[in-house]
N, C-alpha and C positions, 0 to 999 in steps of 0.2 A: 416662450422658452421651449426648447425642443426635447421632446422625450430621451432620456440618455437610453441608447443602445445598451440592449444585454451583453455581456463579454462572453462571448462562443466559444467554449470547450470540447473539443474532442478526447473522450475517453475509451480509453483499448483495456475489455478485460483479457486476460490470457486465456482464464478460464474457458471454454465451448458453452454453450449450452443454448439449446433451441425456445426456452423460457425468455422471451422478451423481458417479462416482470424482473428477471433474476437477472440476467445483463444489467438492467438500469438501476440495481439498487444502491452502487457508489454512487453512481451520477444524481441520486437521489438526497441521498445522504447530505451530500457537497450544496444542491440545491437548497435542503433545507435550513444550511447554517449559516450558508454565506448570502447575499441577498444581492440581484442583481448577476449573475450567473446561470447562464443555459448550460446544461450540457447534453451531447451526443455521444450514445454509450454504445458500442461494436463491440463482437466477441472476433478472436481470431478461430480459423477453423482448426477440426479436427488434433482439438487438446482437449481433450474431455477431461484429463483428471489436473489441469491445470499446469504448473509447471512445479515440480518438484525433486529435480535431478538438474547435472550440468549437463548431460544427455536433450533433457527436454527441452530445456533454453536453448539448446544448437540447434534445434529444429525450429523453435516458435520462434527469435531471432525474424529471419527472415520476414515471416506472415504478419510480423505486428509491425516491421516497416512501411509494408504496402499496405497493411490496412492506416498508419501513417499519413501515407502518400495523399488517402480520397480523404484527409481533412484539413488541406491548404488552405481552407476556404473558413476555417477556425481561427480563431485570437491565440490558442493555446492549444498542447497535446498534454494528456495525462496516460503514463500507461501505468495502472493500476496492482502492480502487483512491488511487492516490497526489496524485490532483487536487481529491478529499474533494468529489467531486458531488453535491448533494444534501446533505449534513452539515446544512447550514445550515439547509436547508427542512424538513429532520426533529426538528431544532431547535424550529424554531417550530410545525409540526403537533404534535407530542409531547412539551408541555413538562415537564423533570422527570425526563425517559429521559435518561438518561449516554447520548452518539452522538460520534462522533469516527472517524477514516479516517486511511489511510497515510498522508497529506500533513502534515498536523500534524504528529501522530508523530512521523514521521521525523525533519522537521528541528529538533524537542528534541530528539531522541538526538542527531542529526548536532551540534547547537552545543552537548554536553558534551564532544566530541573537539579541536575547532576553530573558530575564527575564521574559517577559510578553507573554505568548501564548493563541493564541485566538483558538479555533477548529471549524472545517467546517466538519460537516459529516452528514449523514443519517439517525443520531438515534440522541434521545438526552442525551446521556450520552459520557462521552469521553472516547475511547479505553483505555485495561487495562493495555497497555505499557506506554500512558500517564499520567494514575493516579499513575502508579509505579516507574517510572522516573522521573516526572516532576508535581507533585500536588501542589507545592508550588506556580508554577510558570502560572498555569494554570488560565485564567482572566475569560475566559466564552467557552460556548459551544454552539453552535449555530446548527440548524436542517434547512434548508431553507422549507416553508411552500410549502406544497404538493409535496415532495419528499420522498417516503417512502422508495423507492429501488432503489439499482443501475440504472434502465430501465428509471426512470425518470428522471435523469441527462439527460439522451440524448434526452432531446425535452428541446425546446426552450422557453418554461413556466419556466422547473427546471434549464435552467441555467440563467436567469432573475432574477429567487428566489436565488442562490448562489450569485448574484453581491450584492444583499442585503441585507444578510446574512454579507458579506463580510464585507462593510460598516458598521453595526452594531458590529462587532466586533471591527473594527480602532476604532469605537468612544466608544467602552469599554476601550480602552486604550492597547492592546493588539498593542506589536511592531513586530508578526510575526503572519501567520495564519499557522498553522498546517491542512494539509485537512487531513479529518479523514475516508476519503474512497480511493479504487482508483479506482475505475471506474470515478473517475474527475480527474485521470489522464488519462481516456481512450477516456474522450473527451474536454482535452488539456487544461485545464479552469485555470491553476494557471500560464502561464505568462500572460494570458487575465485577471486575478484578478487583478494580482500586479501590471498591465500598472494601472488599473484604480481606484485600493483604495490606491496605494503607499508605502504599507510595502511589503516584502519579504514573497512570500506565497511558501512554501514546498511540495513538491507532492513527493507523497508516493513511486510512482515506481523509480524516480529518485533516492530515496532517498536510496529504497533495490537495487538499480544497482551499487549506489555508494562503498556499500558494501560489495557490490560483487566484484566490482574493487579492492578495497583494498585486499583484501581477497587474488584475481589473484596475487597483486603483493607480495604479503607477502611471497606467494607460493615460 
């Protein structure tokens, strides 16, 4: 019997950053839960603070198509960030490639919990796989104060402010929280949420690796 092939994923962070380690740590993530999964993890250039305006998506847009493009030679495209920039345009440059990002994702996971979704993100409006999927079902959206970029999750101020954020959301009434970034899955904050406000919170990368598994076994 013949060795089954890995299912080769190409992953595009938005993020920059010249840290190899720190590029691969979705890709890692995905690695570790799903089994039978490769993946290949690119930054696009010159986005250092990620994308967190509809300014910076007009620009990164473009750069995560062609970084896209040199992964033809992939089972699948993951682009990594929770507002699924470019999904769409890779879509139609590359018809036929499986391509799908945190945004979706998620909030299928998030509406097998609940009815009621609460969001944890960066900005304050909720990704536009959110309002296109799930608006009905959407309770509030939450921004933690003095988080503007992904770079602030990782200090111990912005993940203080996510715990109560967090909280603010349960006592909206919200019986899941969708995070609406993933760089808080890049520093692991949604089983440390849900130990401690008690709903079921969804991180984004699990969420596009899940779907990538499926994907692998559909294969």
């Amino acid at each position: 019997m013949s060795e089954k092939k890995p299912f080769k994923v190409g992953l595009i962070r938005v993020l920059t950053s010249e840290d190899q380690d720190f590029v691969d740590m979705h890709g890692r993530l995905i690695m570790e839960n799903f089994p039978g999964i490769e993946v290949e993890s690119r930054c696009i250039p010159d986005q250092w603070e990620g994308i967190h305006s509809h300014e910076l998506e007009r620009i990164a847009v473009p750069k995560i198509v062609a970084l896209a493009e040199e992964f033809r030679d992939k089972d699948m495209i993951l682009v990594s960030c929770a507002d699924d920039p470019g999904v769409a345009e890779i879509r139609q440059a590359l018809p036929g490639m499986p391509v799908t990002g945190g945004g979706e994702t998620t909030v299928a996971v998030a509406s097998k919990y609940s009815e009621k979704i609460g969001v944890l993100g960066i900005v304050d409006y909720a990704p536009k796989a959110y309002v296109r999927m799930a608006k009905e079902k959407l309770v509030c959206v939450e921004k933690p104060e003095g988080v503007n970029s992904t770079l602030d999750l990782m200090t111990p101020e912005g993940k203080a402010s996510c715990l109560e954020c967090a909280k603010k959301i349960k006592a909206k009434g919200a019986g899941v929280i969708a995070l609406g970034c993933t760089g808080l899955a890049t520093i692991g904050v949604a089983k440390w949420l849900e130990a401690e406000v008690g709903i079921p919170v969804i991180d984004p990368v699990l969420a596009e690796g899940l779907f990538a598994y499926y994907e692998s076994i559909r294969r």
